[in-house]
VOKENU-238009 format. One record per residue: x, y, z of N, C-alpha, C in turn; residue number from 1; residue in three letters. Coordinates in Angstrom, 3 decimals. Each point is the difference from the previous one (the first is absolute). Layout:
REM residues N
X;Y;Z;X;Y;Z;X;Y;Z;NUM;Ala;
...
This chain:
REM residues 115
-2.538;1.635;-1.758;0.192;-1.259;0.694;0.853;-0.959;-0.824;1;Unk;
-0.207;0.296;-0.926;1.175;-1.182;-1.257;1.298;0.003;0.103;2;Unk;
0.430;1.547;0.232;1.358;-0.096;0.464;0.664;0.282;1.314;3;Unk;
-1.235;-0.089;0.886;0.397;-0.239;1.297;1.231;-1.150;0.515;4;Unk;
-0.481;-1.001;-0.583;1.524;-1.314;0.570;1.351;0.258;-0.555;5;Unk;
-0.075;0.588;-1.342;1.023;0.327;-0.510;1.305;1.604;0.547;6;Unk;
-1.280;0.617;1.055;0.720;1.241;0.615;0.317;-0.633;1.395;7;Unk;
-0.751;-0.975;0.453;0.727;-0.302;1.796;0.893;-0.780;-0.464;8;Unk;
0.084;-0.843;-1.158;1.378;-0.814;-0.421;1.061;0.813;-0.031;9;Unk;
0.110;1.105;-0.956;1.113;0.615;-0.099;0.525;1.333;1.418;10;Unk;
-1.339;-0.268;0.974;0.481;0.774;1.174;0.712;-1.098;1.054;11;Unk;
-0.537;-1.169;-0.122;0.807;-0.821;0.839;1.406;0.103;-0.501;12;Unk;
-0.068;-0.334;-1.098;1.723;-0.028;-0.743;0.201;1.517;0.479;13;Unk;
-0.138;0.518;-0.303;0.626;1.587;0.177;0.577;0.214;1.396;14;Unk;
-1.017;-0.747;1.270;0.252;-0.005;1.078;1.137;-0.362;0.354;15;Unk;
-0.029;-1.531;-0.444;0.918;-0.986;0.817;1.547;0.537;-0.693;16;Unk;
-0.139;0.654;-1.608;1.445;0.493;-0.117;0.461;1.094;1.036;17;Unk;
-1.129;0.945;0.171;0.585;1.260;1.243;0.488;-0.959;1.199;18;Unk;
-0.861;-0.916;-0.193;0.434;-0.533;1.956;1.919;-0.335;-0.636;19;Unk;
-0.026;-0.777;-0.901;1.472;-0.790;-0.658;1.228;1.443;0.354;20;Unk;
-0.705;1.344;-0.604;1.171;1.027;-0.263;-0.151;0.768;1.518;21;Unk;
-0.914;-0.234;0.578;0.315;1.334;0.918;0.319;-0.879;1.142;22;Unk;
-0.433;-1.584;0.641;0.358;-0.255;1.329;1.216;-0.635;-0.294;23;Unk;
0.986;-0.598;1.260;0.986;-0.632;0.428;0.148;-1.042;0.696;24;Unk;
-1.703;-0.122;0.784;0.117;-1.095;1.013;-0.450;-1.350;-1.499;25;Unk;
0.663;-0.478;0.855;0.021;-1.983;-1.107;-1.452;-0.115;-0.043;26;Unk;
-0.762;-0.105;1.253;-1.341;-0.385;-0.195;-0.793;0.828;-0.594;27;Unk;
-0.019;1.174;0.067;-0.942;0.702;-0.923;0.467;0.131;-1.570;28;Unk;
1.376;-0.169;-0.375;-0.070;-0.716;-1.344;-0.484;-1.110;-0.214;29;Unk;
0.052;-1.166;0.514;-0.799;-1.218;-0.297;-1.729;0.912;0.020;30;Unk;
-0.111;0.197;0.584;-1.662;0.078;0.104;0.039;1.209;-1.406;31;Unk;
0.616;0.879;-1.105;-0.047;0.609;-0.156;0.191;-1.097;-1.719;32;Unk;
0.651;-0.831;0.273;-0.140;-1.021;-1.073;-0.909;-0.745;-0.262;33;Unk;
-0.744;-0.248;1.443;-1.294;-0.709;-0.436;-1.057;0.747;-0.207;34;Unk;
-0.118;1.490;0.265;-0.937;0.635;-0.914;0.389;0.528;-1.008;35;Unk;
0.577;-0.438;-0.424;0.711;0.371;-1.417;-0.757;-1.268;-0.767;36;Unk;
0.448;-1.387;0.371;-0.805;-1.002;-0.444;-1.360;-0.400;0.273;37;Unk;
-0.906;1.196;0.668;-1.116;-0.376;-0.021;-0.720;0.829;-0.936;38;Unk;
0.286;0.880;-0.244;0.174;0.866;-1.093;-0.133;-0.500;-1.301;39;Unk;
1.039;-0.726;-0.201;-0.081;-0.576;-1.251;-0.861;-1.488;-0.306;40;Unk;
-0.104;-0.515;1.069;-1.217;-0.744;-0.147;-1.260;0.239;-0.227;41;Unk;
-0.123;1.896;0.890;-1.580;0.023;-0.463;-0.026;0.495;-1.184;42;Unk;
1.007;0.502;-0.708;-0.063;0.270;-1.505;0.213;-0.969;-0.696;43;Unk;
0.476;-1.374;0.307;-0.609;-1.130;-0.671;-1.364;-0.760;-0.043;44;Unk;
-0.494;0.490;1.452;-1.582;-0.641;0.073;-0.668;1.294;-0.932;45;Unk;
-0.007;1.171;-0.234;-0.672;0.869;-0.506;-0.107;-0.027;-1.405;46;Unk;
1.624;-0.770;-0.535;-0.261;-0.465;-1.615;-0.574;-0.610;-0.419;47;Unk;
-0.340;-0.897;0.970;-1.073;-1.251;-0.620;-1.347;0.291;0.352;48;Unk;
-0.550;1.026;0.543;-1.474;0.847;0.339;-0.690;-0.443;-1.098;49;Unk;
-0.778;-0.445;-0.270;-1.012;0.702;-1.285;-1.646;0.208;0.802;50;Unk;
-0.387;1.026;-0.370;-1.137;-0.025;0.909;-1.283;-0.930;-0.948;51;Unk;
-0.463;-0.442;1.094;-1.410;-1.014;-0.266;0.539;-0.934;-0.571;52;Unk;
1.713;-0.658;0.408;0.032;-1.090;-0.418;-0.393;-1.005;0.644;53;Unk;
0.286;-1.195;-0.270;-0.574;-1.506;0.940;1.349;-0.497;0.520;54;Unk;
0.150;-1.108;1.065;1.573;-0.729;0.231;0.081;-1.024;-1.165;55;Unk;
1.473;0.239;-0.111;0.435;-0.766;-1.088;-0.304;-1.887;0.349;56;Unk;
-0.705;-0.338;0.844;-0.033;-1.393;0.194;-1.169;-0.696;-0.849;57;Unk;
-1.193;0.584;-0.499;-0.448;-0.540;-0.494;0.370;-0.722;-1.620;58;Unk;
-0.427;-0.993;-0.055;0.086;-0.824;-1.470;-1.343;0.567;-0.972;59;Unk;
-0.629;0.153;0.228;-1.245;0.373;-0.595;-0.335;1.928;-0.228;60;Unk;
-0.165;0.289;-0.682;-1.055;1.396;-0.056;-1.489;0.068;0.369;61;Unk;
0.013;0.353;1.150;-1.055;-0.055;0.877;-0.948;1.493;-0.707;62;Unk;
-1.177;0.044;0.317;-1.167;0.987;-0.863;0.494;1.391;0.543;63;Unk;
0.072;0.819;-1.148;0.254;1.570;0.291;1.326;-0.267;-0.361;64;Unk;
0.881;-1.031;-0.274;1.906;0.488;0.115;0.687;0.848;-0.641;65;Unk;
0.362;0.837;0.395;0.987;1.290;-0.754;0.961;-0.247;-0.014;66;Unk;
0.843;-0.109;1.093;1.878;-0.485;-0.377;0.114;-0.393;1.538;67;Unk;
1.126;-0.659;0.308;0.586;-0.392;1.204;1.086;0.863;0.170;68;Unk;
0.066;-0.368;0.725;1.530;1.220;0.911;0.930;-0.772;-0.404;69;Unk;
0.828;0.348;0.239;1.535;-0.447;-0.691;0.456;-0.427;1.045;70;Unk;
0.194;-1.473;-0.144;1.142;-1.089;1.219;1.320;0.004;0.089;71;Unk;
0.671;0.666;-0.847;1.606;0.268;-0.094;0.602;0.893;0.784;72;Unk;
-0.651;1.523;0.160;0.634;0.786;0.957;-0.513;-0.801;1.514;73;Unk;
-1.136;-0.679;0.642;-0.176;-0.286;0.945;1.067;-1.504;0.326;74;Unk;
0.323;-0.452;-1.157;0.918;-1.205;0.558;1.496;0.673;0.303;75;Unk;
-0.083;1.181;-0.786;1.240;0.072;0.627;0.218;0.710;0.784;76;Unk;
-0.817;0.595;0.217;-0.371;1.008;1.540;0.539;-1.155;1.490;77;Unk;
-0.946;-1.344;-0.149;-0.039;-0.887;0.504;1.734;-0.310;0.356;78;Unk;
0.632;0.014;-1.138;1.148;-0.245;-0.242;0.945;0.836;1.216;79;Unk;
-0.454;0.832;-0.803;0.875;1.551;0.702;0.092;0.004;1.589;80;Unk;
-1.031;-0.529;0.320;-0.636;0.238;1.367;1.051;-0.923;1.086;81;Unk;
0.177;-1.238;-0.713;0.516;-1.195;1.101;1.609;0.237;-0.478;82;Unk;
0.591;0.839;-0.905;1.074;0.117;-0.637;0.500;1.426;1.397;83;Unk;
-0.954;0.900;-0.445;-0.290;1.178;1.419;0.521;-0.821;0.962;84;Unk;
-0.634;-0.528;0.617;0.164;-0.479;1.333;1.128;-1.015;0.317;85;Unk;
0.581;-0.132;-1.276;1.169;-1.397;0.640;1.178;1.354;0.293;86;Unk;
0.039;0.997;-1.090;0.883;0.861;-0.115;-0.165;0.940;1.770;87;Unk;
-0.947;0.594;0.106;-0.227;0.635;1.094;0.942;-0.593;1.165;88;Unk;
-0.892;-1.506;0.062;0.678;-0.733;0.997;1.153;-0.191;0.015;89;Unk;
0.992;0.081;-1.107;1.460;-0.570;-0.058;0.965;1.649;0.164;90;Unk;
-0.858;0.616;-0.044;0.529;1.625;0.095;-0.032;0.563;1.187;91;Unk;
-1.442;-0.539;0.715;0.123;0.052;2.037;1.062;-0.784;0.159;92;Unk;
-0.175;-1.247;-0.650;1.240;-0.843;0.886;1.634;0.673;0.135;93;Unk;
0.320;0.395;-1.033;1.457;0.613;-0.379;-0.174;1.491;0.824;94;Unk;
-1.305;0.745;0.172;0.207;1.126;0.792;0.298;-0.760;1.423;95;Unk;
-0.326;-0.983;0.470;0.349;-0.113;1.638;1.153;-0.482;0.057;96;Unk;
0.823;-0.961;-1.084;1.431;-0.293;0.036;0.680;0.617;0.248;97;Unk;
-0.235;1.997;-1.250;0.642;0.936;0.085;0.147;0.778;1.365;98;Unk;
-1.851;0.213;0.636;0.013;0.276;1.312;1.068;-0.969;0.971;99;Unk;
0.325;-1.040;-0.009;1.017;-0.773;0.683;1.060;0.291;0.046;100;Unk;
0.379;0.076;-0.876;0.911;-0.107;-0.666;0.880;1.656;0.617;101;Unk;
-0.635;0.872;-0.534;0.293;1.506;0.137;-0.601;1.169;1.183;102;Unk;
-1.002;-0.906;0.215;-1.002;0.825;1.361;-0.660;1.059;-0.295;103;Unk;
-0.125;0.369;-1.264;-0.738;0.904;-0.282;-1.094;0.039;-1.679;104;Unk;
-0.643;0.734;-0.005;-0.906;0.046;-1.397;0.430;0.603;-1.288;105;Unk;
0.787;1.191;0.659;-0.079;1.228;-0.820;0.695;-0.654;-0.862;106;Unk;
-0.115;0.589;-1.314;0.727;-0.688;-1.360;1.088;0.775;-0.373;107;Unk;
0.017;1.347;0.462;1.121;0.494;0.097;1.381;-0.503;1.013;108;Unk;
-0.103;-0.225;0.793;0.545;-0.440;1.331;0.455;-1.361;-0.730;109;Unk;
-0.504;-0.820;-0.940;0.206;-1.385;-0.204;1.064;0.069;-1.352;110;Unk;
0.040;0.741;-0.354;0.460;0.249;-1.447;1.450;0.698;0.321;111;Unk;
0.329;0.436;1.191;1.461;0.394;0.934;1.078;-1.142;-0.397;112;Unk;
1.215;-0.166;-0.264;0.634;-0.495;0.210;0.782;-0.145;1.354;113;Unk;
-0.081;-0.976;0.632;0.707;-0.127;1.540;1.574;-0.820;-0.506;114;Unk;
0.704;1.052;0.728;1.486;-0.708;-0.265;0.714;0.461;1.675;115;Unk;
């Protein structure tokens, strides 16, 4: 069970690169980027694991305290997350321009020079 988060982390990543090398349509690369980055978030929440720790909010050592979990990988998880999502969003947006633009997804088809 200890290194359970650390194997669906590196299968999400593993995933979302197959989705990156093997599809063509625009949207399933975007979606193939964001499990790529969810991936690496849960291998940032998994660094800061410690088991039977407490949340880092308390000021005091409350009875029984062993260690707290570590607040650094979760802030920047936090980080990652709203950073994720501005990117996602600005990457749909430019796929429907392109869809406008060209009428189609395929990334091959887009990468044509028209003369």
């Amino acid at each position: 069970m200890g290194n359970l988060p650390f194997v669906a982390s590196m299968m999400l990543v593993a995933i979302g690169f197959l989705a990156l090398i093997t599809r063509r349509n625009l949207i399933k690369l975007a979606i193939g980027i964001t499990v790529i980055e969810m991936g690496v978030n849960l291998f940032l929440v998994s660094l800061g694991y410690v088991r039977g720790g407490i949340a880092p909010v308390y000021t005091y050592a409350p009875p029984g305290f062993k260690q707290m979990v570590l607040p650094t990988p979760q802030a920047l998880t936090l980080t990652a997350i709203v950073i994720g999502l501005a990117t996602t969003a600005l990457l749909l947006a430019f796929i429907v321009v392109i869809y406008r633009h060209r009428g189609t997804l395929d990334a091959g088809k887009i990468r044509e020079l028209r003369g």
